[in-house]
C-alpha positions as CSV (number, residue, x, y, z in Angstrom):
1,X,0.0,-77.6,-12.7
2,X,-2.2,-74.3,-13.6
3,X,-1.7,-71.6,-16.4
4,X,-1.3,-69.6,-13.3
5,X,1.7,-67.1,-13.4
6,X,3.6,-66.6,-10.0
7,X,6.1,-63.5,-9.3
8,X,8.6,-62.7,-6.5
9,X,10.0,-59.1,-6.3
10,X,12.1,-57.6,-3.8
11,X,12.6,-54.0,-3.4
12,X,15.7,-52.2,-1.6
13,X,14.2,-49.2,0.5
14,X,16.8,-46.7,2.0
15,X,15.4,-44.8,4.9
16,X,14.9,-41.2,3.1
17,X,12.4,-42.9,0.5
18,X,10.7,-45.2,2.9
19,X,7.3,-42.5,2.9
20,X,7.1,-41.8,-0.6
21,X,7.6,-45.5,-1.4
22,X,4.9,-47.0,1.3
23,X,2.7,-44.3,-0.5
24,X,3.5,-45.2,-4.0
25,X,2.5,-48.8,-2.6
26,X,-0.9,-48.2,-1.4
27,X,-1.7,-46.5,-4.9
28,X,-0.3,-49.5,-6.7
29,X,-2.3,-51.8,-4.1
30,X,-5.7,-49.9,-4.7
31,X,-5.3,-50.1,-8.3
32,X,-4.8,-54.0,-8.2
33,X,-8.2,-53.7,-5.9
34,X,-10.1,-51.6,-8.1
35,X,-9.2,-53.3,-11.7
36,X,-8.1,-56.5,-11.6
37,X,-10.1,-59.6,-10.5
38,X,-7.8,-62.2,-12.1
39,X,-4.8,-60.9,-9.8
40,X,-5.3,-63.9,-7.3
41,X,-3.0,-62.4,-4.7
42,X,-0.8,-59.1,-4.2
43,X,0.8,-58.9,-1.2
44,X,4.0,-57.2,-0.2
45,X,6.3,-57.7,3.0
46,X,9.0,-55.8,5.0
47,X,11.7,-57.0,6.8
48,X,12.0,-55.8,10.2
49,X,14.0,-52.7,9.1
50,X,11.7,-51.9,6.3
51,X,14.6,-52.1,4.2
52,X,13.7,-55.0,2.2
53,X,10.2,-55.1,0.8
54,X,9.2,-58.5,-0.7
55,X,6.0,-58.8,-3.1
56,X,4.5,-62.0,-4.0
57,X,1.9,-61.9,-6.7
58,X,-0.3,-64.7,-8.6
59,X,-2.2,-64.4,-11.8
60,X,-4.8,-66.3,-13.2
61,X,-3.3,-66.6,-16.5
62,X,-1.3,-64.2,-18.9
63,X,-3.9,-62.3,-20.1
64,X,-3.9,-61.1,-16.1
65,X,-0.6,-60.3,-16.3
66,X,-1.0,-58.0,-19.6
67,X,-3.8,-56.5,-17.6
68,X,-2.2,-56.0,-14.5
69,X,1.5,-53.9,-16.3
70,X,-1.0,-52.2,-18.6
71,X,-3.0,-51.2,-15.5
72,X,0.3,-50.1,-12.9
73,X,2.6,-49.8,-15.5
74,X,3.6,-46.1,-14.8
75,X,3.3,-46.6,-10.7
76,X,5.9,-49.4,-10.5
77,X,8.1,-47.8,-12.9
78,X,7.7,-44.6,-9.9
79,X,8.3,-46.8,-7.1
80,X,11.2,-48.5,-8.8
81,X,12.4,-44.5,-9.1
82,X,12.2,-44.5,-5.0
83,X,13.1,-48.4,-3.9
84,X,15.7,-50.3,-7.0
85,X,13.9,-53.7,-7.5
86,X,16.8,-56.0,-6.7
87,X,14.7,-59.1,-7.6
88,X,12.4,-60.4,-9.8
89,X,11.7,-64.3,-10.9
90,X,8.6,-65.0,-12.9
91,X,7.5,-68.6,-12.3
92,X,4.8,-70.3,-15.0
93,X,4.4,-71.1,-18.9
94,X,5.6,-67.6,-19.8
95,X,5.6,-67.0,-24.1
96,X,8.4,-65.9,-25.6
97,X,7.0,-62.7,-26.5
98,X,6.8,-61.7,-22.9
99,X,10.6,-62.5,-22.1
100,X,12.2,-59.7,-23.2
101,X,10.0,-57.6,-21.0
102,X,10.8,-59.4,-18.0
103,X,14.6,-59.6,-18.9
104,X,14.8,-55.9,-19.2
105,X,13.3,-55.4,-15.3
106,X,16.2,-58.2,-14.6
107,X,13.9,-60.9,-14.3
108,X,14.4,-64.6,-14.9
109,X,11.7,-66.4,-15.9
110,X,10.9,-69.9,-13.9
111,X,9.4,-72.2,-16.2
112,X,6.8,-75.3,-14.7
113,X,8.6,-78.4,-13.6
114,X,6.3,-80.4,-10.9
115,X,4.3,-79.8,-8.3
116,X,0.1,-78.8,-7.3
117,X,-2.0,-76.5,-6.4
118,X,-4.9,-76.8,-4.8
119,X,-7.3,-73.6,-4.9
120,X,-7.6,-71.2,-2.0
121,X,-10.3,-68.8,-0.9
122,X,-9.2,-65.6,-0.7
123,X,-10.1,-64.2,3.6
């Protein structure tokens, strides 16, 4: 097992707020880019509707994850304005101190049971 922090959100997307949410998403995206090397991966999925959009994200730690709300903090809380986020589970040795915060989005936090990881190079 790593101190790596894992996260699955899903967004619901009606079809008026599709636009203004996929833009919302590209800024969020580019700001990961720009200012966050320890976000390991941040990718986000649509069903085939594009009314379902799943993001899966990995952290190198939880000093990555301070980084990354302090970094999007205000853009997430304006795409959650546009698309509800109707799913969130934190998975990783989460502190207590962080577990209000991720209870308040309606998060559940997942801790480490079993399992490996072997490393991956990003393409």
């Amino acid at each position: 097992m790593t101190d790596r922090i894992r996260m699955v959100a899903e967004f619901t997307v009606k079809p008026e707020n599709l636009a203004a949410f996929k833009r919302l998403v590209g800024q969020i995206v580019d700001l990961v880019a720009r200012n966050e090397p320890d976000a390991l991966s941040y990718e986000w999925f649509f069903n085939d509707d594009e009314s379902i959009c799943t993001i899966l994200e990995v952290y190198k730690d939880v000093p990555a994850v301070n980084a990354h709300m302090a970094n999007v903090g205000p853009t997430l809380y304006e795409i959650m304005d546009v698309a509800p986020m109707t799913l969130l589970h934190v998975c990783g040795a989460v502190p207590d101190e962080m577990k209000p915060t991720i209870a308040s989005m309606g998060g559940t936090v997942h801790t480490p049971f079993a399992g490996i990881t072997r490393e991956f190079v990003a393409a």
